[in-house]
C-alpha positions as CSV (number, residue, x, y, z in Angstrom):
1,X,0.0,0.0,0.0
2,X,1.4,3.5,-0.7
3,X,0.5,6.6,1.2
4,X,-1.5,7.7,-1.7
5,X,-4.0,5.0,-0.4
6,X,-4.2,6.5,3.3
7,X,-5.9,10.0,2.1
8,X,-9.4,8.8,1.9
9,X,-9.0,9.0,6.2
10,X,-7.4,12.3,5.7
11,X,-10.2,14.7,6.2
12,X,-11.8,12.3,9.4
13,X,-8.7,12.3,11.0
14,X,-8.1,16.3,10.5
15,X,-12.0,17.2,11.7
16,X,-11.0,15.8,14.9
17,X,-8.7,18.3,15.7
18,X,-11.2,20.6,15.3
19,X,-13.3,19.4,17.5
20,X,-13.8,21.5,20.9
21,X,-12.2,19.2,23.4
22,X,-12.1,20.0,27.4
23,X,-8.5,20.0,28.1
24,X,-7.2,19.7,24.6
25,X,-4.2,21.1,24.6
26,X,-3.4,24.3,21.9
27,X,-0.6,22.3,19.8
28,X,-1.8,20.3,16.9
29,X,0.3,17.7,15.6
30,X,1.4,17.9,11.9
31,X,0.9,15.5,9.2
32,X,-0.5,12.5,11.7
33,X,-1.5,10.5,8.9
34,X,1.9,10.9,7.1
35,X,3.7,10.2,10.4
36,X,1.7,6.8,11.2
37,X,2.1,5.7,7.5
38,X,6.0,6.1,7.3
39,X,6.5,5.4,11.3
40,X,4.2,2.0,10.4
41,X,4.1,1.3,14.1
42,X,2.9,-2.6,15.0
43,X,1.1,-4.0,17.6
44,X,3.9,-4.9,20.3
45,X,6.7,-2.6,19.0
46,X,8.5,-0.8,21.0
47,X,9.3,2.8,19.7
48,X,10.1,6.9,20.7
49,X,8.8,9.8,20.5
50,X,11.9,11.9,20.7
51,X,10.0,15.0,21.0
52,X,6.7,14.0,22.9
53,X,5.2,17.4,23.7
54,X,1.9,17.7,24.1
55,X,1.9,13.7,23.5
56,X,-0.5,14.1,20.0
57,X,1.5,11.8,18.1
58,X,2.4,10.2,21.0
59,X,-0.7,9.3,21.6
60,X,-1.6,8.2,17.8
61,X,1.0,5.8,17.8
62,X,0.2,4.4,21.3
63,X,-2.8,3.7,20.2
64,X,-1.5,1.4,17.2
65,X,1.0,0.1,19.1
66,X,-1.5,-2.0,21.7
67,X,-1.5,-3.1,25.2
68,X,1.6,-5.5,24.5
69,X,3.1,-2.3,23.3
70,X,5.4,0.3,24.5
71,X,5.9,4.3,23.5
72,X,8.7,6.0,25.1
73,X,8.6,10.4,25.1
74,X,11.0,12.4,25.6
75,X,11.4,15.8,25.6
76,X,13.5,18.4,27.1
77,X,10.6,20.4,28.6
78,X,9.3,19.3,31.9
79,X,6.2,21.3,31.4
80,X,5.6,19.3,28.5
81,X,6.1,16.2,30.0
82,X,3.4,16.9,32.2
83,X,0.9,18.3,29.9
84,X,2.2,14.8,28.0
85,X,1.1,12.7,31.2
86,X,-2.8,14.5,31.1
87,X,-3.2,14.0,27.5
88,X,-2.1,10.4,27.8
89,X,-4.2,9.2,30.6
90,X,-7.5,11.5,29.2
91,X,-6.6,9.4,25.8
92,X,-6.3,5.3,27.5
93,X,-2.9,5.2,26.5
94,X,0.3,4.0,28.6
95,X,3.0,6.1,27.9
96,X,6.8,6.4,29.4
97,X,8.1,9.7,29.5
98,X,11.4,10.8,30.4
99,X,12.8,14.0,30.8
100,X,15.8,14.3,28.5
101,X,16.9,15.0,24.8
102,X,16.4,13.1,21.9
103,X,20.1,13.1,21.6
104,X,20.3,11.5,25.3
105,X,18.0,8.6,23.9
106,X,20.6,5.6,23.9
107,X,21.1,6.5,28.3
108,X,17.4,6.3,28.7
109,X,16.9,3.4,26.3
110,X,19.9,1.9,28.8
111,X,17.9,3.5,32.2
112,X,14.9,1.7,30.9
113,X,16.7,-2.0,29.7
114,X,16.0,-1.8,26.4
115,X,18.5,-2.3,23.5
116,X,16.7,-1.3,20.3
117,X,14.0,0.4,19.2
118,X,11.4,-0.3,16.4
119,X,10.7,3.5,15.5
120,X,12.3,6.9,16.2
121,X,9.8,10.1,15.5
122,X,11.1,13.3,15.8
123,X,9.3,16.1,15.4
124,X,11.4,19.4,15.5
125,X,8.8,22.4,15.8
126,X,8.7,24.6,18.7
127,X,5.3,23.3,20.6
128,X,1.9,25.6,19.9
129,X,2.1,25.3,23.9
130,X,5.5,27.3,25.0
131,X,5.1,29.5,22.5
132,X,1.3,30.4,24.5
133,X,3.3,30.2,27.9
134,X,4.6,34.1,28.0
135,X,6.8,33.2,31.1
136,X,9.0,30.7,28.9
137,X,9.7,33.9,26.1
138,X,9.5,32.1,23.3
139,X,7.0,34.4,21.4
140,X,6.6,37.8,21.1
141,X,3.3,37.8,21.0
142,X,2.6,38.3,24.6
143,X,5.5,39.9,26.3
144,X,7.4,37.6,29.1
145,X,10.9,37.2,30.3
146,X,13.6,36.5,27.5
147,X,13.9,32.9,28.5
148,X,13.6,30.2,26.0
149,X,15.3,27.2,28.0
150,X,13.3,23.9,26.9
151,X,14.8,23.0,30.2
152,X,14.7,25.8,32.5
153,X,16.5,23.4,35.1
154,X,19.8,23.3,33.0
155,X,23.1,25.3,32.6
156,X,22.6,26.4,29.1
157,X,22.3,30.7,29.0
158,X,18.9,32.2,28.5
159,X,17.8,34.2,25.5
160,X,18.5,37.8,27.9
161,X,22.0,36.7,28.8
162,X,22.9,36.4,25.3
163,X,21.6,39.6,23.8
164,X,22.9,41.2,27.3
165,X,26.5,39.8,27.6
166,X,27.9,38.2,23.9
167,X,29.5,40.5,21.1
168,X,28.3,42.1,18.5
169,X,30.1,39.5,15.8
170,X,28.6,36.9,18.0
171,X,25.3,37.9,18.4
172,X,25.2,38.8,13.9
173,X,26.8,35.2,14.1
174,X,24.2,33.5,15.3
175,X,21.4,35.3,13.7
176,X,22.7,34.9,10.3
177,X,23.5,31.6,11.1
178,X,20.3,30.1,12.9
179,X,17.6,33.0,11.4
180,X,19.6,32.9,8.0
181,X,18.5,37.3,8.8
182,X,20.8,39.2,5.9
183,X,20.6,42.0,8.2
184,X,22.1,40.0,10.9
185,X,25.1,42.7,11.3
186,X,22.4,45.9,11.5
187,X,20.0,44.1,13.9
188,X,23.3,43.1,16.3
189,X,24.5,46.6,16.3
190,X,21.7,47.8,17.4
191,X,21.0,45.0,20.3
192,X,24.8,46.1,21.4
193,X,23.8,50.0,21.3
194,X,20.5,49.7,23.0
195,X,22.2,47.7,25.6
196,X,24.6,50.4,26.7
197,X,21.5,52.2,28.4
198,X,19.2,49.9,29.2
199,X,19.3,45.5,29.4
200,X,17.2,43.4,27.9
201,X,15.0,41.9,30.1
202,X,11.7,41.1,27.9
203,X,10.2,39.7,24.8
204,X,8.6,43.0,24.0
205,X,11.5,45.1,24.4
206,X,13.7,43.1,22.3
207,X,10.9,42.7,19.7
208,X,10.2,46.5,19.5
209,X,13.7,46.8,18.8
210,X,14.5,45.1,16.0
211,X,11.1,46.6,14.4
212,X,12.7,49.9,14.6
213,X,16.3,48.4,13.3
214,X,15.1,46.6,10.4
215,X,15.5,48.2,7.5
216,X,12.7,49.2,4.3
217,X,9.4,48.3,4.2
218,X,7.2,45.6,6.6
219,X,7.0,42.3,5.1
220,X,4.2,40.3,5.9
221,X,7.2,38.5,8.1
222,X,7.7,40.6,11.6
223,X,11.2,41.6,11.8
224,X,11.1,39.8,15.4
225,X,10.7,36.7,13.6
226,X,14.2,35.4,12.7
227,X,15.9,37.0,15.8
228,X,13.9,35.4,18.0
229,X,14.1,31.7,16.0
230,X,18.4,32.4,15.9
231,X,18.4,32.8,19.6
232,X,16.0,29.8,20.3
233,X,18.3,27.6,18.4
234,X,21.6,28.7,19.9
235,X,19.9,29.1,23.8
236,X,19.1,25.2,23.4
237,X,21.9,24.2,20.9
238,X,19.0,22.8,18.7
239,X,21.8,21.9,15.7
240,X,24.0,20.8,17.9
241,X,21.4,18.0,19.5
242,X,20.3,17.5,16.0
243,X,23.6,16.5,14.5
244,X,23.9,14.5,17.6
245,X,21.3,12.3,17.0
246,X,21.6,11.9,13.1
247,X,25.2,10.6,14.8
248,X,23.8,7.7,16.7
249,X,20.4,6.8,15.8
250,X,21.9,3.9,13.9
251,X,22.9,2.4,17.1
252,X,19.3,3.1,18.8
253,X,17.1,1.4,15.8
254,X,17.3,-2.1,15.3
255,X,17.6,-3.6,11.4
256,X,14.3,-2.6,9.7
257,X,13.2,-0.1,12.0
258,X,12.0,3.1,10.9
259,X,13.7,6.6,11.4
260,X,11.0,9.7,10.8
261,X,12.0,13.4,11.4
262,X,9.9,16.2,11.1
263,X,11.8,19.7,10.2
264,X,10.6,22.9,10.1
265,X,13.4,25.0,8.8
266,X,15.9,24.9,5.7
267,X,19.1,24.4,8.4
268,X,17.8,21.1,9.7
269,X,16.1,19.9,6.8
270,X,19.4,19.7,4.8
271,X,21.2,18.4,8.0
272,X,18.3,15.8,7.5
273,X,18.7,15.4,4.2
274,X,22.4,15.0,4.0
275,X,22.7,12.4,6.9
276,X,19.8,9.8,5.8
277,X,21.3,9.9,2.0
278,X,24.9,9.9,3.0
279,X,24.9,7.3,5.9
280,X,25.2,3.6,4.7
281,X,23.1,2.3,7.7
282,X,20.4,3.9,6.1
283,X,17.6,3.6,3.0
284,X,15.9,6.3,2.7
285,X,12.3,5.8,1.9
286,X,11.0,9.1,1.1
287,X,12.7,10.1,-2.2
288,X,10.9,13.6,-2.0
289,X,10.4,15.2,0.7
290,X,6.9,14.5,2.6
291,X,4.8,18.1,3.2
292,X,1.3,18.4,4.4
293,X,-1.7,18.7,2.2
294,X,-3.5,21.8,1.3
295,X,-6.5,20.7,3.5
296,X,-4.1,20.8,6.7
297,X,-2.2,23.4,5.8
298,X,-5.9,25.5,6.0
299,X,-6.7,23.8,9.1
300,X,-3.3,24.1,10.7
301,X,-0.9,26.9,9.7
302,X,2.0,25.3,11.3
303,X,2.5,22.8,9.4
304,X,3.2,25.0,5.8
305,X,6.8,24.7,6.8
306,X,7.0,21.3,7.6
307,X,8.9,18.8,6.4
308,X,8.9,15.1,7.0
309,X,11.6,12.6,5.9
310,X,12.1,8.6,6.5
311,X,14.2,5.8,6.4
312,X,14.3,2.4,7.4
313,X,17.7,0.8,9.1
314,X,19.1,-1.2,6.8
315,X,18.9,-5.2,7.8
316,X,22.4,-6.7,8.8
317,X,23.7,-10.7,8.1
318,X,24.5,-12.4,11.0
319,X,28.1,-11.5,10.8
320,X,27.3,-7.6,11.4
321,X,27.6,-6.5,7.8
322,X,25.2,-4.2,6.6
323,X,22.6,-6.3,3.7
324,X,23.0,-4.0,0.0
């Protein structure tokens, strides 16, 4: 079957989100049908969610996997975890949720007994719910304290120490870089100016500034937009965890288990792109990449920048060589 037969359930299984649920959390997930066709999760498997969230494909592939059946979520975000938990136990589905990166999955797979997985899903979109919690400062939207830790417990520097303490090459560094901004250099020199009299301390102050810094006309794209994406990426070294896991998921997905990544950006996508194609352990399945239809896209916003890609671990002889 190819995924060309799954559409017919594509417009049931995108008027339930619609549908006003108590407790339903704000984050929709993307292309659901498109994850559980290339995911292809079994009853009894054993597979992660590497970035649970608000646990809606969690959930979705719970549900396939049955009873006998085990999905494991991670995610960074404690908050999430717990909004995981509720969305979980209102659904009738067991879920195991750790607190960690996708990056750390081989220690938890160890913490947990478990050598290999079936499936690895990672979704890399910022959740619908931090970006409505103004106290983590991940949107400027609502103004809230220039956070944007996924874990507010770690060591990693938030969002205000790095537009109030690193240079101005550094700070046009990283928002060339991570917001791919072309006015990276004019935006930085005016964080470092505005600095000099008064420190950033909020989403709305930062946000206000680089409105007045940016230079001709308003796109339909606020100014804010890239800064604030640049700094996300570098406060929770998103590329770093990413290129991370493309290093060891081999190790982490046993012979003809599936590998599915959601991207939302062109800087992971190629990272994506580059690491399924080029690494022998994998075949990649989805010769173009996967985006969702124009029914979702109306639904759900979000997901026009998505981009899903998939392979499957390549099977192995018994000696340990990888089968052409």
């Amino acid at each position: 079957m190819t995924f060309a037969d799954t559409k017919g359930r594509k417009e049931a299984a995108l008027d339930s989100l619609t549908e006003p649920l108590e407790n339903r959390p704000v984050h929709r997930p993307v292309m659901p049908d498109e994850v559980l066709f290339w995911l292809d999760p079994k009853p009894g498997e054993t597979m992660i969610d590497g970035t649970a969230g608000a646990a809606g494909h969690c959930v979705l592939i719970a549900q396939k996997l049955g009873s006998p059946g085990r999905l494991i979520g991670l995610d960074r975000d404690q908050n999430m975890l717990d909004l995981a938990e509720k969305i979980g136990a209102g659904a009738g589905v067991s879920l195991t949720l750790r607190q960690g990166s996708y990056a750390e999955a081989g220690d938890i797979l160890e913490d947990l007994g478990i050598d290999q997985v079936d499936g690895f899903l990672v979704d890399l979109g910022l959740s619908s719910d931090q970006l409505a919690w103004s106290d983590r400062g991940f949107s400027f939207q609502t103004d809230g304290p220039l956070d944007m830790r996924f874990d507010t417990s770690g060591d990693r520097p938030t969002a205000a120490e790095i537009v109030n303490e690193w240079t101005e090459v550094e700070l046009a560094d990283i928002i060339y870089r991570y917001g791919e901004e072309r006015h990276s250099r004019r935006l930085a020199r005016a964080i470092v100016e505005k600095r000099k009299t008064e420190p950033f301390e909020t989403t709305g102050q930062l946000a206000a500034l680089m409105r007045r810094a940016m230079p001709g006309p308003r796109g339909r794209i606020d100014p804010a937009t890239r800064v604030f994406q640049a700094l996300r990426i570098a406060v929770n070294d998103e590329l770093g965890e990413l290129q991370r896991l493309l290093e060891q998921a081999q190790n982490w997905i046993r012979p003809g288990g599936r590998f599915v990544l959601i991207t939302f950006h062109s800087l992971e996508d190629r990272m994506v792109k580059h690491a399924l194609r080029d690494n022998p352990h994998w075949q990649v399945l989805t010769r173009k990449v996967v985006i969702a239809t124009d029914q979702e896209q109306a639904i759900n916003p979000r997901s026009r920048s998505a981009k899903l890609r998939a392979a499957l671990r390549c099977p192995m002889t018994t000696d340990g060589t990888i089968m052409p």
